[in-house]
N, C-alpha and C positions, 0 to 999 in steps of 0.2 A: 237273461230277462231282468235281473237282478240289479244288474251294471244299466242297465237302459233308464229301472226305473227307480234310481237311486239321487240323481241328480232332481229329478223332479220330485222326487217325497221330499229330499233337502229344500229344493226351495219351497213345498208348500208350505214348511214348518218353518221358514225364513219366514214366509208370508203373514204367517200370525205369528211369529214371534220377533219383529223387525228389532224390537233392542238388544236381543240376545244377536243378532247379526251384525248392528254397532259393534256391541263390544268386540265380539271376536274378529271382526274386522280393525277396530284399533288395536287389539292384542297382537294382532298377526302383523300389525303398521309399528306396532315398538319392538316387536324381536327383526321385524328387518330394521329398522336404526340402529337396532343393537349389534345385529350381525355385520353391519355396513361400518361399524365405528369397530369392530372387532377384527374383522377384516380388514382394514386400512388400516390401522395400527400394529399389527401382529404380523399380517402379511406383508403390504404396499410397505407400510413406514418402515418397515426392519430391512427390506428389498434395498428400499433406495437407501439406508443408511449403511448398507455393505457398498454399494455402487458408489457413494462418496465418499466411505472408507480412503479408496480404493487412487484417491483425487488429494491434492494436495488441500485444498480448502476445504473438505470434507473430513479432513484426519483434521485437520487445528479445531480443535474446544474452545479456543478462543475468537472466533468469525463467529461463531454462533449458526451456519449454516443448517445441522439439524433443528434447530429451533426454529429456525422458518420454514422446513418442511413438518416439523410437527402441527406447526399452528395452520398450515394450509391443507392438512388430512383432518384436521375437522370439519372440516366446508363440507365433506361426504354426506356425515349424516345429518346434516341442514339440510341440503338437495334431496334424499332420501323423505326426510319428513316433508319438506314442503310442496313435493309432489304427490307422493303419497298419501298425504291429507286427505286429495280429491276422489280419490279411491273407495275411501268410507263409506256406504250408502247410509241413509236417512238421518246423517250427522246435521246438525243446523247448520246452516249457513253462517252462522254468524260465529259460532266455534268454527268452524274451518277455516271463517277469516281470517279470524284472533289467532291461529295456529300457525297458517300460514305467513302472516305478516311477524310474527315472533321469529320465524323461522329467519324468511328473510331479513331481519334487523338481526338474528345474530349473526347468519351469515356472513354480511353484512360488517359489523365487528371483529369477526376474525377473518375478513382480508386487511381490515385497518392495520391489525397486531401484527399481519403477518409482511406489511411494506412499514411497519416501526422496524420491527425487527429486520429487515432486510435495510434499512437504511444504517440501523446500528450497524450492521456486517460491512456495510460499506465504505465507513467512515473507519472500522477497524482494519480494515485490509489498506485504505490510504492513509493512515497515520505511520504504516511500516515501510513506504516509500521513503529514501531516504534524506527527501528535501521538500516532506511531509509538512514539518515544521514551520515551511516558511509561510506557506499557502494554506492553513487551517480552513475544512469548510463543513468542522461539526454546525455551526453556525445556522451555513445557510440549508443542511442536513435537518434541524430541528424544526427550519422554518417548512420543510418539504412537508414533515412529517405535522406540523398544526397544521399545515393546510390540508392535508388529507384528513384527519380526525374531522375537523369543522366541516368537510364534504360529507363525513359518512355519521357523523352526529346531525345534520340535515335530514339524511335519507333514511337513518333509522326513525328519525321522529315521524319523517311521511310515510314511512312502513307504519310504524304502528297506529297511526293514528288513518291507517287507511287512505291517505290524499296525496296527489300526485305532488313532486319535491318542486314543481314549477312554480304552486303557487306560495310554498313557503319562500322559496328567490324571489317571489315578488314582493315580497316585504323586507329582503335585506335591506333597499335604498332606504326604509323607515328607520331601519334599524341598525343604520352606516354610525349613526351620531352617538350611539350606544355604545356600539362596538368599539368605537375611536375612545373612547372613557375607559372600558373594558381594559382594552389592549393596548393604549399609547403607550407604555412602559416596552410593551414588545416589540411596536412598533419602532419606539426609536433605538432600541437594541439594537433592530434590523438593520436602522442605518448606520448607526455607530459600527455594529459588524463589517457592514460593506466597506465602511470608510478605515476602518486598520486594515483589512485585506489589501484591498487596491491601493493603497498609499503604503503597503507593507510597512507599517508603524509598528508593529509586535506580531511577537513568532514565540511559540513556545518554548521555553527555554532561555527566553531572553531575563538580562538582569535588568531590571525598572526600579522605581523610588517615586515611591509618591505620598511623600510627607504627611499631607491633610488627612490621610485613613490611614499611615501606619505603617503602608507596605514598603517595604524593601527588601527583596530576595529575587527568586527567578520565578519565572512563567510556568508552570507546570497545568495550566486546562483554561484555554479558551473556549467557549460557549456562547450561547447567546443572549443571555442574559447577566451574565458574568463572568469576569477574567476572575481564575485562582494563582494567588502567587504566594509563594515558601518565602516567609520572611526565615532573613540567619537565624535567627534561636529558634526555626522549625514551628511558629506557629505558622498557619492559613490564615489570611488575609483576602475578602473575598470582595474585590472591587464590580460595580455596576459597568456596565459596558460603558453604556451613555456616558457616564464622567469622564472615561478617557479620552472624550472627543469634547467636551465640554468645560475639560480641567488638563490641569498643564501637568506632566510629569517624562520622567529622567527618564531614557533609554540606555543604558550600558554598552549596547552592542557595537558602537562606533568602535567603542577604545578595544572592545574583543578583536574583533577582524582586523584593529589597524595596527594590532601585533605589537602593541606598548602602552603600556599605563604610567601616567604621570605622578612625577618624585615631584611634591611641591612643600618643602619645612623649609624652617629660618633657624637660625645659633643667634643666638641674643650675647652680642659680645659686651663687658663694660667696656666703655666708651676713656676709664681711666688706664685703660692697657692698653691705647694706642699711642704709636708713637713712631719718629721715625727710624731706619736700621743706621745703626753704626757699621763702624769699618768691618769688625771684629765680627757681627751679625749678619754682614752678610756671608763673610768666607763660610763660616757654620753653615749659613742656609743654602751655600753653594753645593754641599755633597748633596744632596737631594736629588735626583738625578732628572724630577718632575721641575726641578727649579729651576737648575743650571744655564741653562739657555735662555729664561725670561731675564735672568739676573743681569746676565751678560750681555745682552738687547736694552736691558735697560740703562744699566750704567753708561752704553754706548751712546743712546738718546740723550742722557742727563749731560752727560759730558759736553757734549755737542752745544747742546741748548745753554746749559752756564758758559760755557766761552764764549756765546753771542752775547750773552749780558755782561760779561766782563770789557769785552771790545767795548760795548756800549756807555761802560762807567759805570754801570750799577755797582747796588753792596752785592755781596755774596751773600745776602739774608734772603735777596730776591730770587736764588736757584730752586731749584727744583732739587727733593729730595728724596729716597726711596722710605716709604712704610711700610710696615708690618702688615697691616691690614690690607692693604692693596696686594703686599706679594701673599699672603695667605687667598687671597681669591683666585687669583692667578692660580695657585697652589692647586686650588679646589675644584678649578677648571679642569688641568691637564688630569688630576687623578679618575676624575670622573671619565675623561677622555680617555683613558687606557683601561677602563673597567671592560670585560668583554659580556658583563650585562647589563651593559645600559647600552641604551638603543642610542647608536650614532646620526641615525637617519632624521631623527626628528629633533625640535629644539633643544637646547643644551645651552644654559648661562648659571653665570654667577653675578649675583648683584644685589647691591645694598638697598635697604629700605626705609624710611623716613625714620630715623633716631625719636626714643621716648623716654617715658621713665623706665624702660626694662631693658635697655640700651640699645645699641646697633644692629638689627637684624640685619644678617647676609642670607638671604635664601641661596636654597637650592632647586633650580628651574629644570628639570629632565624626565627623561622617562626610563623605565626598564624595559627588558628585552621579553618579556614574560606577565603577561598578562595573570598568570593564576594568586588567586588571594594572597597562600600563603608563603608562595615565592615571593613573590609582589615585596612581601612586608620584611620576608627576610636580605631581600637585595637594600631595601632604605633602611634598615638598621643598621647591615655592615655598614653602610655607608658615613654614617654617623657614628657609630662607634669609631671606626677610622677619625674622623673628624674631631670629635670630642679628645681622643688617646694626642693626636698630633697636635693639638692647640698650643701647650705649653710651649714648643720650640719656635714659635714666631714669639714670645712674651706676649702671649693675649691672655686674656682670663675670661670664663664667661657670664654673664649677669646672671646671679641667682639673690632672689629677697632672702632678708634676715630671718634666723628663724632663732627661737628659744635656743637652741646649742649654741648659734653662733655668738647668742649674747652672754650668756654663763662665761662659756669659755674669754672673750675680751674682760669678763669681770675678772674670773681667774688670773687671768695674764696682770691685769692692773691691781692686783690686792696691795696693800702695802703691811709688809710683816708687822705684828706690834712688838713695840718698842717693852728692851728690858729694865729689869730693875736700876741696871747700874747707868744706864745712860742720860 
């Protein structure tokens, strides 16, 4: 009897106490969100956090895979609350709105968070592809993810403000000319973006130079609003996207992949230690083993060529003579030409360059075999060293300005002793 008429004495005492029936009706509406967010977390979250344990992208910490399942086991007790609102009796209508429409706008917000975060996971599992590098699309990853925020920043404002998100889209056209002000910086990121991707102009990793901002070093984060690039003394240097389609700067990466970097110096010879070789200069220059053959080709030519101008009655003032400077080039040629690091494949000369006041530049036109810095640097210094050691045996000298020692010393040299008593 007791049980029959229990339910109906509860609701008569609902009936005159209808607030005391809110509450414990909303009481009983926050222990289930609580149990719903208690449950999903403790139970579901920890479930599926062993089950992608268990998976290779669920063990890496670095995807961030749990984080997108954490952020999407809130949505629980959103649904929970915003169903359960309706539940409530004699709650006003206009709180159940307001409750409801919160519910949904956060909702709402953690699916945004939870496709950010899945776009980051995304973009981390393809940067480990190993030709990653060349095809960067954190980019157009960024643009995926404002376009989603701008949708669900829409639909939270028509949640909460109660009105269908239709007719907020009908005022975007009003509000295109805004946006374009707003965003044009993003906007032309966007295309500056698309425009290094598909013309594959920069990859990360690459060494660029671009003098007006400073940069010089490698590519270490494309993005879309900004390339970061490691200058050599390690500071960051953080160029605008747009400039690099707008502004002109150096790529490195030809001379990388083309397997040699370019030896380009000059020896600044004086121009008073040339001269032509004697008989006696060249047998000397003969043991050379880089020589021997040009010497001997040569003389052959010379020989040739003055007997035609003797036939012809010339002086012999008019022959042709061997110099120093020419067989020093010659010299410079073949050494280079038996280095086994310097690259045979590409150009390779030796040649003079317009004479000045700091005398006769002879560049050196080549490449090495070795691209890396500090090979790089130490293949053109043997090289020069070599160069600079063997100068003397051609009687060349190389132009260097006066400096305060050289002048003391010619004073010293010229003193004249003073005169003694008896003289």
């Amino acid at each position: 009897m007791m049980e029959l008429d229990y339910p109906q004495w509860f609701h008569d005492w609902a009936a005159t106490q209808p607030w005391a029936y809110t509450i414990g009706a909303c009481f009983f509406l926050v222990i289930a969100v609580w149990l719903s967010q208690l449950v999903t977390k403790h139970v579901l979250l920890r479930g599926i956090s062993r089950l992608l344990s268990q998976t290779q992208l669920g063990s890496d910490p670095g995807i961030g895979i749990r984080v997108i399942v954490s952020r999407l086991a809130q949505v629980v007790p959103a649904l929970v609350l915003s169903g359960g609102i309706y539940l409530v009796p004699d709650l006003p209508e206009t709180a159940t709105t307001i409750i409801r429409n919160i519910s949904i706008a956060y909702l709402i917000l953690t699916l945004a968070r939870s496709f950010s975060a899945a776009m980051t996971s995304v973009n981390e599992i393809y940067t480990r592809q190993p030709d990653a590098h060349t095809k960067p699309i954190k980019g157009y990853l960024q643009i995926a993810k404002i376009v989603v925020y701008v949708v669900a920043t829409i639909l939270i404002i028509a949640s909460l403000l109660d009105r269908s998100p239709v007719i907020l889209l009908s005022g975007i056209g009003a509000m295109g000319a805004v946006a374009m002000l707003v965003f044009q910086d993003t906007i032309l990121s966007l295309v500056a973006s698309i425009q290094l991707s598909s013309n594959d102009m920069l990859r990360v990793g690459d060494w660029i130079e671009m003098p007006q901002l400073n940069a010089d070093g490698d590519v270490i984060d494309v993005a879309l609003h900004t390339v970061r690039v490691q200058n050599w003394d390690k500071t960051i240097t953080n160029i605008p996207t747009k400039r690099l389609i707008s502004e002109s700067f150096k790529n490195w990466r030809g001379m990388q992949e083309s397997g040699g970097r370019r030896i380009k110096r000059a020896l600044y010879i004086d121009q008073n230690s040339i001269h032509f070789l004697s008989a006696e200069q060249k047998k000397k220059l003969k043991r050379f083993s880089l020589l021997s053959e040009y010497l001997e080709q040569k003389e052959k030519d010379i020989s040739e060529w003055n007997a035609g101008l003797e036939k012809k009655g010339f002086d012999p003032i008019n022959g042709r003579q061997v110099t120093n400077i020419g067989t020093f080039r010659a010299y410079i040629k073949q050494y280079l030409m038996h280095r086994p690091d310097v690259h045979q494949g590409m150009t390779l000369m030796v040649r003079q360059l317009n004479p000045g006041p700091q005398g006769l530049p002879i560049e050196v036109y080549c490449f090495s075999n070795d691209t890396a810095w500090e090979i790089y640097e130490g293949i053109q210094s043997d090289i020069f060293d070599h160069l600079f050691a063997i100068l003397p045996q051609f009687d060349l000298q190389v132009f260097q300005e006066t400096s305060g020692q050289d002048v003391r010393s010619a004073v010293q040299a010229l003193e004249i002793k003073p005169r003694s008593d008896d003289e």
